[in-house]
N, C-alpha and C positions, 0 to 999 in steps of 0.2 A: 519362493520369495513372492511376495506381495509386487503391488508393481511401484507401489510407494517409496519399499524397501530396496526395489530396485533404482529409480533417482537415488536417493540418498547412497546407498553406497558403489552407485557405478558412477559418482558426479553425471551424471548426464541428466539433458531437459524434458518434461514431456513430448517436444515434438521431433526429439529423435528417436522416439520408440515407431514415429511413422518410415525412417532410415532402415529400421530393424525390420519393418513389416510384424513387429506385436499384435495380435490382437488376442482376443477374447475366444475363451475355451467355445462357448455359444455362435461364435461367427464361424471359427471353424468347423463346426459339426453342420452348422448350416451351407456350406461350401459344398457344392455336389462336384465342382471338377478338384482335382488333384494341389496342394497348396504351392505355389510357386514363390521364390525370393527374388529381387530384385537386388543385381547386382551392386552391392554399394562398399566403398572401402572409404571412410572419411573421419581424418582428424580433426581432433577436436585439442581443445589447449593443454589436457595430461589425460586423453584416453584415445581412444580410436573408434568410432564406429565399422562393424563390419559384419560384411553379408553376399556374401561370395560361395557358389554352387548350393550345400546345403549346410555349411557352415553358418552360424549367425553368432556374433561374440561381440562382448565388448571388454577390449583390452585397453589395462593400465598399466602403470612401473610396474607395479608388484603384484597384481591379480589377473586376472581374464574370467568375464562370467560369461559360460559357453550354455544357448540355450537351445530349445529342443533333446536333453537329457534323456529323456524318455525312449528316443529311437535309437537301435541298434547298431545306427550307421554310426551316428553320431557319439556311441557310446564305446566304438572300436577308434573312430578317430584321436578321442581322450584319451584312451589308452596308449593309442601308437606315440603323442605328442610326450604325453607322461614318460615315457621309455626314454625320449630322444631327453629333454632336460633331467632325470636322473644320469644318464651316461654323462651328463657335463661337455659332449662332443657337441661346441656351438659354434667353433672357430671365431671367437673372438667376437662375433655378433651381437649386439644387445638383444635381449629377451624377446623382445616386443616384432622386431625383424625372424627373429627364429621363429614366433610362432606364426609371423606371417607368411612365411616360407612352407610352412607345413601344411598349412591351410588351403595353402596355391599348388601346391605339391598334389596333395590329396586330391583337389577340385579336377585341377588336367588326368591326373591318374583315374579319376573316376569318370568323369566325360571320355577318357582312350576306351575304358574296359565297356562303355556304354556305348559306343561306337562300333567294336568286335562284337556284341552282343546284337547288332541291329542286323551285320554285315551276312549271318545264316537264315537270319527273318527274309530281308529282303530279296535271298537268293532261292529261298523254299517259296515265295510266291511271285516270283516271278517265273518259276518252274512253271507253277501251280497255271499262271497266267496263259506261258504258255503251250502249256499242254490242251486247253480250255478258249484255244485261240477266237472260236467263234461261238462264243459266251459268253456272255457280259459279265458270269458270277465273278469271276476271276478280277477283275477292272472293277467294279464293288468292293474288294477285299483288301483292294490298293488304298483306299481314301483312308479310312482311319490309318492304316500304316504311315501315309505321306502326313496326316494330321499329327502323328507322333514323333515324326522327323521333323516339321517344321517347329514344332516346340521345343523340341531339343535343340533345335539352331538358334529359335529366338533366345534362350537360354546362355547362349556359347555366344552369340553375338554382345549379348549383351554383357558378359564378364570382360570380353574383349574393348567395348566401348568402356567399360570400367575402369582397366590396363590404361586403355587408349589416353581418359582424361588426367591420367594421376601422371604420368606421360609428359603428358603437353603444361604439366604446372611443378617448376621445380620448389615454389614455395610450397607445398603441400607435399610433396617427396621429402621436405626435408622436418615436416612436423609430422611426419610415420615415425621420424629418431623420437621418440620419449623419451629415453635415459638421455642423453645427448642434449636436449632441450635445457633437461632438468637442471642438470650440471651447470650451463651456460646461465638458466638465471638464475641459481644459486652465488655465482661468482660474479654475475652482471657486465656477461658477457655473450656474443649471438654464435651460432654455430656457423660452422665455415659453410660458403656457399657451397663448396665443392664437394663436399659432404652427398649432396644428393645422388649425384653419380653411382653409389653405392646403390644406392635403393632403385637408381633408373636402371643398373645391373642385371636386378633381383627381377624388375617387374618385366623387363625386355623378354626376358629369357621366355616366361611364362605367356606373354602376349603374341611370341610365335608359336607357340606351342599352340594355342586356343585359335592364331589362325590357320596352323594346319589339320584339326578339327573342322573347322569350320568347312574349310574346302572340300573333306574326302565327306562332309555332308554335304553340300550342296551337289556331288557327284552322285550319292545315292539318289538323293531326289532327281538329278538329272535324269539317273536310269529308270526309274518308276514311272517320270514324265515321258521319257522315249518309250517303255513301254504301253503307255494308252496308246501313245498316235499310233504307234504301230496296232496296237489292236482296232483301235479306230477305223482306221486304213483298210485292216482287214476286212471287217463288218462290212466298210463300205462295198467293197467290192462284192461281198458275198450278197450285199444286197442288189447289188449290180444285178447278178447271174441269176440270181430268185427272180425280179424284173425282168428280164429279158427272156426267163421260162414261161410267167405267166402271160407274155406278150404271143410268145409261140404256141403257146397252150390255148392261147385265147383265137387264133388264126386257127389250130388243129380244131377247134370248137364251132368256129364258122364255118370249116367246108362241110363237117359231120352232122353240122346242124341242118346244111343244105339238104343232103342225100337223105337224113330221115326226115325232114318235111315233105320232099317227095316220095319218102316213101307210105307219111300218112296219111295221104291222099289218095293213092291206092290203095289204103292197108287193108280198107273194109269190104274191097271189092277182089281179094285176091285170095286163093285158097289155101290154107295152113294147117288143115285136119282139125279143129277145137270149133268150127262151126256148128257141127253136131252135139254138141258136148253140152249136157244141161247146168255143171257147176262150175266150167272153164270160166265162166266173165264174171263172176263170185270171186274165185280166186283171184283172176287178173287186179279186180280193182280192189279186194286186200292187200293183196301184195304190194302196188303199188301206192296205197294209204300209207301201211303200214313203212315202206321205204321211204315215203316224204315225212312221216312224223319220226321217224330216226334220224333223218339229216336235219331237221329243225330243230333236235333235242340237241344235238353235236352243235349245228350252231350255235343255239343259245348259249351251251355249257361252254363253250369258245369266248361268246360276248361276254358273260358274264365274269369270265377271268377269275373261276374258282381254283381251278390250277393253278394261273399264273400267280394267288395269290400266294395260295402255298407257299408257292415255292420264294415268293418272296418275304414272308413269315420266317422261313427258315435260312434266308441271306438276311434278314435283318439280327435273326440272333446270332451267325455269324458273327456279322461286322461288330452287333455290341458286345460279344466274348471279347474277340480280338482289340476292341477299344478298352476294353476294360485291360485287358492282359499289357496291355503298352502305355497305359495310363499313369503308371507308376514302375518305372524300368529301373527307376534306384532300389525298388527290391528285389525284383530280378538280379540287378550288378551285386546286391549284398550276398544273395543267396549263393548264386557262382564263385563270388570272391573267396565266401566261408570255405565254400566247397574243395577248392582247387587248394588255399591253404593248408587246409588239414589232410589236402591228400584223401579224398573220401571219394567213395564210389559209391551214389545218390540213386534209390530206386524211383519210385513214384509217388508214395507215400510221404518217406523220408521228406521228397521235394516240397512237397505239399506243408510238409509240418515247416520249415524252415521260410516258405513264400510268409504263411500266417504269422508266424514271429517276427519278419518283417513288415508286415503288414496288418498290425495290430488293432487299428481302426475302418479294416475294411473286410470283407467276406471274401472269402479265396474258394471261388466255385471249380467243378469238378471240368467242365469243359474248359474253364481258364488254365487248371494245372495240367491237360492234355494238351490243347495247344501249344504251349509253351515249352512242356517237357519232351513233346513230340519235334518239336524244332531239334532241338538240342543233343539229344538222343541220332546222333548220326548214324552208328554203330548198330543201330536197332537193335539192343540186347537190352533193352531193359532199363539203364543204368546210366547214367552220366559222370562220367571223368573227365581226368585232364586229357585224354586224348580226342573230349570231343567237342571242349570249346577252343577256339582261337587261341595260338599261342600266345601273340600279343595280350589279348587278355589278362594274361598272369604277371604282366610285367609291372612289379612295381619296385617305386623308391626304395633305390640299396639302403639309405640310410632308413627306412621303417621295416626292413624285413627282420 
């Protein structure tokens, strides 16, 4: 659909396409970080705007035009909703409440299973950390992960402040009833206050939900944060003892230094057998050339931090593997979810073809599919089953199974 075509037949105004976060085929390809939505759930006089986790819809009496079609998450949630209104099992709900119930359904359902999918991440590098206790690599490796959990909370927070506002206004709880409205000005009559109760029901449930998310995030990040200081801590210390060697080292260096300056005082005057010797002081002062231009080359190559660069060459492609692989964890969630439903037991390959399907506008690199497959892979045979993600995980809505 045109976006023309979209006003006209979804009643709505050009500037609620900024509610939806609409844009343009062009600004998304120009987007280098990952697309996010902005919590929003807002009625309008016979539609709804909504935009909740990665759902984004606009519903009316009789339609709902659900966008982003194209992706697979979204193309199983249409499916699951389709199943529920064929079965006609809506208890009595008007339409517009069932499909908002599914939508909130799905959302906590997929922030739980994206939460169990963090919970093997954060346990494999904080192993990793502290196995590597006096290393920085490890404490490097943290930052993008903690950057991936913060976005995932601002995310959850903000579905919550969504919850939160719709909440604190019963007039707008009560303009979510669309059929209900409809009825009332049909007959030129207003719907019952009390009415809203139903829908603060609906929204309650789901707003604890999202803040017990919230908390067992702010826990991981709590652990990630305990783990620097502690590594911090360490460091310090370990720098402590380095100091307090080269202190001693530096005192062993003074007395040493003593006894050979007196001993080069008499060195020339004392007999050592190489007096006679016509290539003895040839040798001597090659040797000793050549031992100062060895420790000024190690210097240098010290100063110069060509190692160190390396080696930090190779934690930066780290960290941007790992950013990339956590940059988009909704196709992560899609591919386990596929998995664990079908009952499939996923080599490395297999995973790989299923990340790319998910992830249709972006390149699925071969260290992103180890990383990741390698988390998950507890069992190290190869393979990924249900025995090797989180049972929580698999838990979803009875009424969408």
């Amino acid at each position: 659909m045109t976006t023309t075509q979209l006003l006209k037949q979804a009643s709505i105004l050009p500037r609620d396409l900024f509610t939806l976060n609409i844009t343009s085929r062009q600004e998304r390809r120009m987007k280098m970080r990952p697309e996010r939505y902005v919590s929003a759930i807002v009625p309008k006089e016979s539609v709804v705007l909504l935009s909740f986790g990665s759902i984004r819809a606009v519903v009316g009496l009789d339609h709902v035009f659900l966008f982003d079609a194209h992706k697979p998450m979204v193309q199983t949630f249409a499916r699951e909703v389709a199943a529920v209104f064929r079965s006609g099992n809506l208890h009595g709900d008007p339409p517009e409440l069932v499909f908002l119930e599914q939508v909130l359904n799905s959302t906590v359902d997929s922030f739980n299973r994206r939460l169990r999918l963090y919970e093997p991440i954060v346990d494999s590098f904080l192993d990793k950390v502290s196995n590597e206790i006096y290393s920085d690599t490890g404490v490097h490796q943290l930052v993008p992960l903690k950057d991936s959990l913060q976005s995932f909370e601002i995310q959850v927070k903000q579905s919550i402040d969504c919850l939160t506002g719709l909440l604190n206004q019963d007039d707008e709880m009560l303009d979510l009833l669309l059929t209900e409205q409809e009825e009332a000005r049909f007959q030129g009559l207003t719907v019952e206050h009390t009415r809203h109760e139903h829908v603060e029901l609906l929204l309650g449930v789901y707003a604890r939900e999202l803040d017990n998310i919230s908390a067992e995030i702010s826990y991981a990040l709590g652990r990630l944060q305990s783990k620097q200081e502690f590594v911090a801590l360490s460091l310090a210390g370990y720098r402590n003892r380095m100091i307090r060697m080269n202190v001693h080292i530096g005192i062993a260096g003074l007395t040493f230094g003593f006894g050979t300056t007196v001993a080069g005082f008499f060195g020339m005057n004392l007999m050592n057998g190489l007096e006679t010797s016509p290539i003895a002081f040839d040798y001597v002062v090659l040797s000793a050339v050549g031992g100062g231009g060895l420790i000024a080359v190690g210097a240098l190559n010290y100063l110069s931090g060509s190692a160190m660069q390396k080696r930090a060459s190779k934690r930066l492609e780290e960290i941007e593997t790992l950013t990339n692989a956590l940059s988009d964890l909704g196709a992560i969630d899609y591919s386990i979810k596929t998995t664990l439903r079908q009952g499939l037991s996923v080599d490395r390959q297999t995973f790989r073809k299923m990340l790319e399907k998910a992830r249709p506008n972006r390149e699925v690199t071969e260290a992103e599919v180890d990383l990741i497959f390698n988390v998950f892979d507890r069992a190290e045979d190869g393979h990924i089953d249900e025995h090797d993600v989180p049972s929580n995980t698999n838990a979803l809505p009875s009424n969408l199974n």
